[in-house]
C-alpha positions in Angstrom: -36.0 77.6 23.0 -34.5 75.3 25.7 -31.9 76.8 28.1 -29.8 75.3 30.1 -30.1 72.3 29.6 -26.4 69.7 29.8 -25.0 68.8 26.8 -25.8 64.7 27.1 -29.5 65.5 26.4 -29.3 67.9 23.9 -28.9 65.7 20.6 -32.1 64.0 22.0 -34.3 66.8 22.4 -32.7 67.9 18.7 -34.1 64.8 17.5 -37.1 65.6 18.6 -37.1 69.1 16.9 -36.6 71.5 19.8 -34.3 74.4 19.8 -31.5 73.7 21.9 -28.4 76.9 22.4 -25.3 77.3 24.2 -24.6 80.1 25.8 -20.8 81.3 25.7 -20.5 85.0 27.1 -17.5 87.2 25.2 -16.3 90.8 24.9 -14.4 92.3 27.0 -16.3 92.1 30.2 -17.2 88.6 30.0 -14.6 87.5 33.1 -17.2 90.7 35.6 -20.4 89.1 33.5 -19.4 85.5 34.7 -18.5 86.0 38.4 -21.7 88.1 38.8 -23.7 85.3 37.4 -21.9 83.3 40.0 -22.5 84.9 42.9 -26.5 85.4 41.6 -26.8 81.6 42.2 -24.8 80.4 44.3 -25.3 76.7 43.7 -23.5 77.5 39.5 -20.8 78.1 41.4 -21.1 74.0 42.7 -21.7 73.4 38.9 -18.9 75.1 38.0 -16.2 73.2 39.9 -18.0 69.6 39.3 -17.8 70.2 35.7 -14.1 71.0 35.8 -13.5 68.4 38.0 -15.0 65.9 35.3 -13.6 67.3 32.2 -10.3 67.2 33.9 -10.3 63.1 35.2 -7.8 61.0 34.1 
């Protein structure tokens, strides 16, 4: 199984016959889950904001 991986690749690697998942974290201690994944790596945080910044162009 792939992880991680952005979402423009992932129907070709499906072609190919790989596993590809998303991960979506829930419950109710997903907003604590998220922000200490954030500050573990501080470059998603970068990630983060870019990818809001493009699903948010006009």
């Amino acid at each position: 199984m792939l992880k991680g991986i952005r979402d423009e690749i992932k129907p070709k690697l499906l072609k190919k016959h790989f596993v590809v998942s998303d991960y979506i974290p829930y419950g109710t201690n997903w907003l604590a889950y998220s922000i200490r994944r954030l500050k573990e790596r501080k470059r998603n945080i970068l990630l983060l904001g870019s990818s809001f910044i493009q699903s948010h162009r006009v």
